[in-house]
DOGUBA-99753 format. One line per 3 residues: number of its first residue (from 1); their letters; for each residue x negated, y, z of N, C-alpha, C. Coordinates in steps of 0.1 Angstrom, whole numbers, plus 5000, padded with zeros to 4 digits. Example, Ala and Ser with C-alpha at 12.3 -4.5 7.8 and 13.67 -1.06 7.14 Angstrom:
residues 2
1 = as = 4868 4943 5078 4877 4955 5078 4868 4967 5078  4872 4978 5071 4863 4989 5071 4871 5000 5079
***
This chain:
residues 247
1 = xxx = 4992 4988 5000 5000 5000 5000 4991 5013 5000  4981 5011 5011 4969 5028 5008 4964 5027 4998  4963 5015 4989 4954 5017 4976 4963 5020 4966
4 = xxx = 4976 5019 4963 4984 5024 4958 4990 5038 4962  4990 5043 4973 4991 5062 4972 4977 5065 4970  4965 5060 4973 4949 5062 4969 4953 5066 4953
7 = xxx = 4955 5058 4945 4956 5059 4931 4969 5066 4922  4979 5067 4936 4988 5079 4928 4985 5092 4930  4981 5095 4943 4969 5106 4943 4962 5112 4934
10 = xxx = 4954 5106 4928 4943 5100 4921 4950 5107 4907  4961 5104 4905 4967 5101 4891 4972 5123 4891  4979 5120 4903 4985 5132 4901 4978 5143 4901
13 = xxx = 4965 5144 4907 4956 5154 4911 4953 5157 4896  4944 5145 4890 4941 5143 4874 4946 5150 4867  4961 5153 4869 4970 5162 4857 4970 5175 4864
16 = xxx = 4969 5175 4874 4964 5193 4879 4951 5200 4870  4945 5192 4871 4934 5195 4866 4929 5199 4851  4938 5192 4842 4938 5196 4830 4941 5208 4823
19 = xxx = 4946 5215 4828 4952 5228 4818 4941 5241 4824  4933 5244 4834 4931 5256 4834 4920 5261 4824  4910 5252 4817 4901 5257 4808 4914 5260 4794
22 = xxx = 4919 5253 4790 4927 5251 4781 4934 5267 4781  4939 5274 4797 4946 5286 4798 4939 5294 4796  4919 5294 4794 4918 5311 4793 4915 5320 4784
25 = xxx = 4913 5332 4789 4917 5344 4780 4902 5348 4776  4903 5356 4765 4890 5360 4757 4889 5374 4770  4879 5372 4772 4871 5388 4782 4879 5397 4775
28 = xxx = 4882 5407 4783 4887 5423 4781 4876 5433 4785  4874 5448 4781 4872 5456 4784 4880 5466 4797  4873 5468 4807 4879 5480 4816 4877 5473 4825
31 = xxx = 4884 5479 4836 4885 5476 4851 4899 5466 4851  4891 5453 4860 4903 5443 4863 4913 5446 4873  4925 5448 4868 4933 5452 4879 4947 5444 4878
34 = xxx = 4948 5439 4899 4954 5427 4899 4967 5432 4906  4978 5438 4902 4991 5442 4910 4998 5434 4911  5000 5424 4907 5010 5411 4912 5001 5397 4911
37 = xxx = 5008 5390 4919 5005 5376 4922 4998 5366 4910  5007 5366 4902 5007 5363 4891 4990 5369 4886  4989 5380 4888 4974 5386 4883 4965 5382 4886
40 = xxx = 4966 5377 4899 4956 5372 4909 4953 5359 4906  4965 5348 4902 4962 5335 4897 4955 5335 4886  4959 5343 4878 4949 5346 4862 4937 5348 4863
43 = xxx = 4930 5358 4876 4919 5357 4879 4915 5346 4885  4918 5335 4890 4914 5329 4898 4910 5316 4885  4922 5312 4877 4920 5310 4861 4909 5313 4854
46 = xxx = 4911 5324 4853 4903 5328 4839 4886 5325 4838  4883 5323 4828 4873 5321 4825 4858 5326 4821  4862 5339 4823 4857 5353 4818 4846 5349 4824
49 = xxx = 4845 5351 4837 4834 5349 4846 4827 5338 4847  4831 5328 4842 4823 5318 4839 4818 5307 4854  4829 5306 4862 4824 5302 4876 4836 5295 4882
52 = xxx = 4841 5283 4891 4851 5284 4898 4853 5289 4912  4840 5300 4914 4842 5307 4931 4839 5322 4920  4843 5330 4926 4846 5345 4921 4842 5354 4933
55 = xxx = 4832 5364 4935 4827 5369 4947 4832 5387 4942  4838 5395 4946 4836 5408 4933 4841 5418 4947  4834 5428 4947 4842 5443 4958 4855 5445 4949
58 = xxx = 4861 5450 4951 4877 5454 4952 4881 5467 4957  4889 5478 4953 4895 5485 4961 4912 5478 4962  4915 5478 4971 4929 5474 4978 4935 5490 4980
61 = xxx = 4947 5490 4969 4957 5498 4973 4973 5491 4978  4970 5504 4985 4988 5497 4994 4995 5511 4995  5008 5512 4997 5016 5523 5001 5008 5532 5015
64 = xxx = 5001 5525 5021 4998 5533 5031 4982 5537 5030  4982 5535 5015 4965 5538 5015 4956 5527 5005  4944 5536 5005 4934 5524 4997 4918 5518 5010
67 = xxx = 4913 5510 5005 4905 5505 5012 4894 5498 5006  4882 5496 5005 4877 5490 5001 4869 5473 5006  4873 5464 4995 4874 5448 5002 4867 5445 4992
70 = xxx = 4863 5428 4993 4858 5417 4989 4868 5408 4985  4871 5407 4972 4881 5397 4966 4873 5385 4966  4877 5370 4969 4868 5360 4970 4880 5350 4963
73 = xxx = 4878 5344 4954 4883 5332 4944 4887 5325 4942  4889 5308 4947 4888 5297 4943 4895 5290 4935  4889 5283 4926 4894 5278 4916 4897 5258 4923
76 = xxx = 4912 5259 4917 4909 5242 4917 4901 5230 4917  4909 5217 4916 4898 5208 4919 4895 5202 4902  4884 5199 4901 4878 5196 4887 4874 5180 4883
79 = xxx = 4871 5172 4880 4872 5155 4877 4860 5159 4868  4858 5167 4855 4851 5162 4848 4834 5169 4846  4832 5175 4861 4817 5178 4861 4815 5172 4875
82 = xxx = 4802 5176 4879 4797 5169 4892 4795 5182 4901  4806 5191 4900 4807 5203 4909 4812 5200 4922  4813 5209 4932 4816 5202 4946 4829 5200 4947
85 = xxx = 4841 5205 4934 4856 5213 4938 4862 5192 4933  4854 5182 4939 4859 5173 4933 4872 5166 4944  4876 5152 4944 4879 5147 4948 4881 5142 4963
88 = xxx = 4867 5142 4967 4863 5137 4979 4861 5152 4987  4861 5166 4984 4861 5177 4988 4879 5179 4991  4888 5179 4982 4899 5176 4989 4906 5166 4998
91 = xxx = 4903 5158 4998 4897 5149 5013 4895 5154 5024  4882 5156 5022 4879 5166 5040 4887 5179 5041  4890 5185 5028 4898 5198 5034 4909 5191 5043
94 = xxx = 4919 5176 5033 4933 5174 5036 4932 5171 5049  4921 5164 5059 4923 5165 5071 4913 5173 5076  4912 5184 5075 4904 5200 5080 4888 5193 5085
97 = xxx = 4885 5190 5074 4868 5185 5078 4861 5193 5068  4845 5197 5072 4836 5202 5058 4835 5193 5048  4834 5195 5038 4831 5189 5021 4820 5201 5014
100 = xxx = 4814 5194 5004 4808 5199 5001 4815 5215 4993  4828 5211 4988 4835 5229 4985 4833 5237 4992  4839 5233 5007 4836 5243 5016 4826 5251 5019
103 = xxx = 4816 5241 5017 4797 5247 5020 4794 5256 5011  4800 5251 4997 4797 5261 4983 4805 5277 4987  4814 5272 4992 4821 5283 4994 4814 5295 5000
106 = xxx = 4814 5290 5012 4807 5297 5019 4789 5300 5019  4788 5295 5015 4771 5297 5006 4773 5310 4997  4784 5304 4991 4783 5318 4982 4788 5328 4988
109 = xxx = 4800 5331 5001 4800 5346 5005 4792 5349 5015  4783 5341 5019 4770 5342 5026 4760 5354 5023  4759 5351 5007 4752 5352 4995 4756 5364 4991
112 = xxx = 4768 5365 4988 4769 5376 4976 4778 5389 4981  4783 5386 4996 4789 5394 5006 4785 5401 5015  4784 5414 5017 4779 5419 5028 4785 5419 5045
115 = xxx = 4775 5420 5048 4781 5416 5063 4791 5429 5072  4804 5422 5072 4812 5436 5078 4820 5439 5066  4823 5434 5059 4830 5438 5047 4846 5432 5045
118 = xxx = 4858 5436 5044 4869 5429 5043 4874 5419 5035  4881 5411 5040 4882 5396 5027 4894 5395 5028  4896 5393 5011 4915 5390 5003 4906 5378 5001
121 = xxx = 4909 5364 5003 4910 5352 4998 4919 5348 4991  4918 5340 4978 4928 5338 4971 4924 5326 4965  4933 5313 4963 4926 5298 4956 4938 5292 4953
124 = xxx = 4940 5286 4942 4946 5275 4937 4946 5258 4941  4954 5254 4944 4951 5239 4948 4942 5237 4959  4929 5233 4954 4924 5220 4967 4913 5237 4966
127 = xxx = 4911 5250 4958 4906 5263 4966 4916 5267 4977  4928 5267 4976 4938 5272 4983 4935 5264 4996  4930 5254 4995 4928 5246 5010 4917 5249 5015
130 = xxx = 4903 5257 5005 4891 5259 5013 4897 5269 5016  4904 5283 5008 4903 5294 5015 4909 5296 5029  4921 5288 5032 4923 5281 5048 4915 5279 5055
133 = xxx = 4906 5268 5054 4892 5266 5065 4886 5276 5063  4882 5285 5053 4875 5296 5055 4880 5310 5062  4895 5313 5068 4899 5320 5074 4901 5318 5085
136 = xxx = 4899 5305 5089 4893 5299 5105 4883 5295 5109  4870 5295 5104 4856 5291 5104 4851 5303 5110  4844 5301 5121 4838 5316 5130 4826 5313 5124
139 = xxx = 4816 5310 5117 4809 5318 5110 4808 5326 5098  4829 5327 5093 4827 5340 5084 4837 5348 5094  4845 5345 5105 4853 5354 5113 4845 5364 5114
142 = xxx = 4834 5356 5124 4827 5369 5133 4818 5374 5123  4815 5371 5108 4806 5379 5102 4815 5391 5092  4828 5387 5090 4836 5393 5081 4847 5393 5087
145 = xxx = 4857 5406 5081 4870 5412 5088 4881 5399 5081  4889 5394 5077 4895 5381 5067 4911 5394 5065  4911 5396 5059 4927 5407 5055 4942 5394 5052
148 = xxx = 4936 5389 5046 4942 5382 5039 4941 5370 5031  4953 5363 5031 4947 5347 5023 4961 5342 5016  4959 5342 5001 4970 5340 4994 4968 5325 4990
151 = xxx = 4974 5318 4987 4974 5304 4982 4986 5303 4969  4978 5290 4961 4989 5288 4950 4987 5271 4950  5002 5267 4953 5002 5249 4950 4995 5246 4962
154 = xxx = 4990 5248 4967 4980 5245 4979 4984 5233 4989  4985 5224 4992 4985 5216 5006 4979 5225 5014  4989 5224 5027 4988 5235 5040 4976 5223 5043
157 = xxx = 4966 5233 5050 4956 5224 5058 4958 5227 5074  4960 5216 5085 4960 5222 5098 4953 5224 5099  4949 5239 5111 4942 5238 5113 4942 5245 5125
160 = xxx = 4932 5250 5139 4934 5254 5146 4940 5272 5147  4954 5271 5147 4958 5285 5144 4958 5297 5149  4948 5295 5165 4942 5304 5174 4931 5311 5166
163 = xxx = 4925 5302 5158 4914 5306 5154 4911 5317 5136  4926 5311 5134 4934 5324 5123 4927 5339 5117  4921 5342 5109 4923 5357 5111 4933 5360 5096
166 = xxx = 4938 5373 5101 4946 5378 5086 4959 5370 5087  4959 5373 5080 4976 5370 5071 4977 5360 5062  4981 5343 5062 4985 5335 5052 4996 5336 5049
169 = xxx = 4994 5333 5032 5010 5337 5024 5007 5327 5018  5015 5316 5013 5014 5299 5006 5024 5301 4995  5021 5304 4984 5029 5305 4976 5031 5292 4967
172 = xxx = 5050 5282 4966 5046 5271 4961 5056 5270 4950  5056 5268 4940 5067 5263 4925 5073 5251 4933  5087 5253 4933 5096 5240 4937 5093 5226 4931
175 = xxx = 5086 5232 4921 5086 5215 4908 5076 5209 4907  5065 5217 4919 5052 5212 4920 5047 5200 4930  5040 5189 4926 5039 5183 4937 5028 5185 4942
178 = xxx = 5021 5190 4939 5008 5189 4943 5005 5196 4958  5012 5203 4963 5015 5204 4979 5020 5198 4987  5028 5191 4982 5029 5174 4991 5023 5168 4997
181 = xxx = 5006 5169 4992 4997 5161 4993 4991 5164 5008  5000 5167 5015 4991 5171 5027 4993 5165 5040  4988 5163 5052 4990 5156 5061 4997 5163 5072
184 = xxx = 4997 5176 5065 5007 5184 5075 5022 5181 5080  5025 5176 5064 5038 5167 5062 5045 5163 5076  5031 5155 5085 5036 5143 5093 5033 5154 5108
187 = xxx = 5017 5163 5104 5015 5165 5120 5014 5178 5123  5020 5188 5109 5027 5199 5116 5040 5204 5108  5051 5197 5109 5063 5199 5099 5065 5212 5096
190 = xxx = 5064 5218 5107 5070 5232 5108 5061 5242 5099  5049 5240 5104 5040 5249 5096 5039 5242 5078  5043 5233 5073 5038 5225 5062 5053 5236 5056
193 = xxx = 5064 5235 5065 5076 5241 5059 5076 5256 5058  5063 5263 5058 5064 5279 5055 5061 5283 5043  5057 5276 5032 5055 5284 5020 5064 5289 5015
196 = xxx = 5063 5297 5009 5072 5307 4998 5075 5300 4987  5091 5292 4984 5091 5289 4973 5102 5290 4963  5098 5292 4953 5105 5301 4940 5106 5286 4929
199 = xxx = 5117 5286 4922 5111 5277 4910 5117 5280 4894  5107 5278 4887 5106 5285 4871 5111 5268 4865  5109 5272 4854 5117 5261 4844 5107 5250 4838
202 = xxx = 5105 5243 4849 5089 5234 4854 5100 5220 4856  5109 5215 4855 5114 5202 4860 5108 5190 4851  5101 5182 4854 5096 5171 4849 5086 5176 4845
205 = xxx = 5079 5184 4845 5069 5188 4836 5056 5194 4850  5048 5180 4856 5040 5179 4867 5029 5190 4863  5025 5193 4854 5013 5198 4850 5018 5213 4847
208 = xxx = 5027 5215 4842 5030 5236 4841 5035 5242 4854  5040 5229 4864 5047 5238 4875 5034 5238 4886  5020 5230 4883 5012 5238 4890 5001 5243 4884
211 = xxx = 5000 5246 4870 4994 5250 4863 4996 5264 4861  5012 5264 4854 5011 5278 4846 5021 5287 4857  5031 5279 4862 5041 5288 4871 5032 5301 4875
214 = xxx = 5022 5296 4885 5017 5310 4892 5011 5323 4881  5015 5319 4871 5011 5329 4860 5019 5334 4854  5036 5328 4859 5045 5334 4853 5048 5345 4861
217 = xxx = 5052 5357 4853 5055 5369 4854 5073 5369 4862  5078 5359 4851 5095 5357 4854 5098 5352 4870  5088 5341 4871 5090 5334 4884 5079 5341 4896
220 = xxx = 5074 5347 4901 5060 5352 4905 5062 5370 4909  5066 5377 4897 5064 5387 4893 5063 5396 4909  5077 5394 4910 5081 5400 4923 5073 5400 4937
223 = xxx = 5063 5396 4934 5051 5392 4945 5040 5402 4946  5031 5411 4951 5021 5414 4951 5010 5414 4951  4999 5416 4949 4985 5413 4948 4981 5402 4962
226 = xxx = 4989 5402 4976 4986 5403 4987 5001 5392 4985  5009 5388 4979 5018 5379 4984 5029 5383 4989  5034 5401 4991 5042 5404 4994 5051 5402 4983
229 = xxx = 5067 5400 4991 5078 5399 4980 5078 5416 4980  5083 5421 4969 5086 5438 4966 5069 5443 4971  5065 5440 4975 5050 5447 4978 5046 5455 4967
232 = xxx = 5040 5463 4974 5029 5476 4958 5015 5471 4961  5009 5464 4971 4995 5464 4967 4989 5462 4956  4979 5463 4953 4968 5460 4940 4957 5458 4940
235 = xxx = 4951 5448 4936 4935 5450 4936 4927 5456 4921  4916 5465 4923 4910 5469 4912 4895 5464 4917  4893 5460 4899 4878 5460 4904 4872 5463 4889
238 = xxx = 4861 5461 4891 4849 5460 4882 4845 5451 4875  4845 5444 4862 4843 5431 4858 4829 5431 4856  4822 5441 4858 4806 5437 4858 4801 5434 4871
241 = xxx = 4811 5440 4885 4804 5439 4894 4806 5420 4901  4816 5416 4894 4821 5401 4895 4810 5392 4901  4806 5386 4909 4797 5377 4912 4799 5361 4910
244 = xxx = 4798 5354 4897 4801 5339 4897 4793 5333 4896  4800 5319 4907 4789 5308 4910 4798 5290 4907  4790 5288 4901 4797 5271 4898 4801 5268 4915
247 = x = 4809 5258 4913 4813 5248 4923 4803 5237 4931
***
């Protein structure tokens, strides 16, 4: 019986994984600027930068002002290189242990972050689960402010929620399974039952509702840079100042 959810696992993860090279966009000119949710997934997508961790300063506007932050990235889990965003890395996120993602993770805002600087986390799938351990990990608490942590498709990771900083927002497509996959399911119902969920015209179709949904404008739109519903936040940045690092 475990070798049989082992391998539907296995199966389902596999079809996550296929569409995001296939989704991206030719580089643009100007400043990248991310006012809805949707925007933020596209970054997290796109390919421009050439990396599945994204390190870049940011100005954060909001109704009550602007600020200057550290947008941090993560891209999904991947099957067909020997990067760390694999398999066995969603594993130790699913029951809140290090993997080598996490290490890359945080290597890289080690690296390419200055110390004392504010952090919007934002990740897809089995990123969406490092950027969780990474907003409870006291060696980026106490080195960095954490603002915020958006997720897409993501399995909730438990984790110790004393240890929290910022604000999680779990944004999930109804038609998606790939948030299922979590063990929160059984050992924290309540928290597994907080994501925000919307659903676009994804039924039977495993692969667009955790693929492309978060990019739809129709289903998504109404969301903010930051995950708020009606929200005005935005992120702007620089696409030269972007810092990408493989997985």
């Amino acid at each position: 019986m475990k070798k049989a959810i082992f391998v539907l696992l296995m199966f389902c993860l596999l079809g996550s994984a296929l569409t995001p090279c296939a989704m991206a966009r030719e580089a643009e000119i100007g400043p990248y600027v991310m006012s809805s949710a949707p925007a933020v997934a596209d970054f997290i997508f796109s390919s421009e930068f050439r990396g599945e961790l994204q390190f870049a300063p940011a100005t954060l506007e909001t109704a009550e002002g602007s600020q200057e932050v550290w947008i941090v990235a993560l891209m999904g889990i991947n099957f067909y290189t020997r990067n760390s965003n694999n398999l066995f890395s969603y594993l130790h996120a699913a029951f809140n242990t290090r993997g080598r993602y996490f290490n890359r993770a945080k290597e890289g805002l080690l690296q390419n972050v200055p110390e004392g600087a504010k952090l919007v986390l934002a990740g897809h799938s089995l990123g969406g689960m490092i950027a969780q351990q990474l907003m409870c990990a006291e060696e980026i608490t106490s080195r960095y402010e954490v603002l915020n942590t958006l997720t897409f498709g993501s399995p909730y990771v438990v984790v110790d929620t004393d240890k929290r900083e910022g604000r999680l927002v779990r944004l999930e497509e109804q038609y998606d399974i790939i948030p299922k996959f979590s063990v929160a399911f059984l050992l924290a119902p309540d928290d597994y039952k907080g994501a925000i969920k919307r659903a676009g015209p994804y039924s039977g179709d495993t692969d667009a509702a955790h693929n492309r949904s978060y990019r739809n404008m129709d289903v998504w739109g109404g969301f903010d840079a930051l995950g708020t519903e009606n929200g005005a936040a935005k992120l702007v940045l620089d696409r030269d100042a972007v810092a990408s690092m493989r997985a």
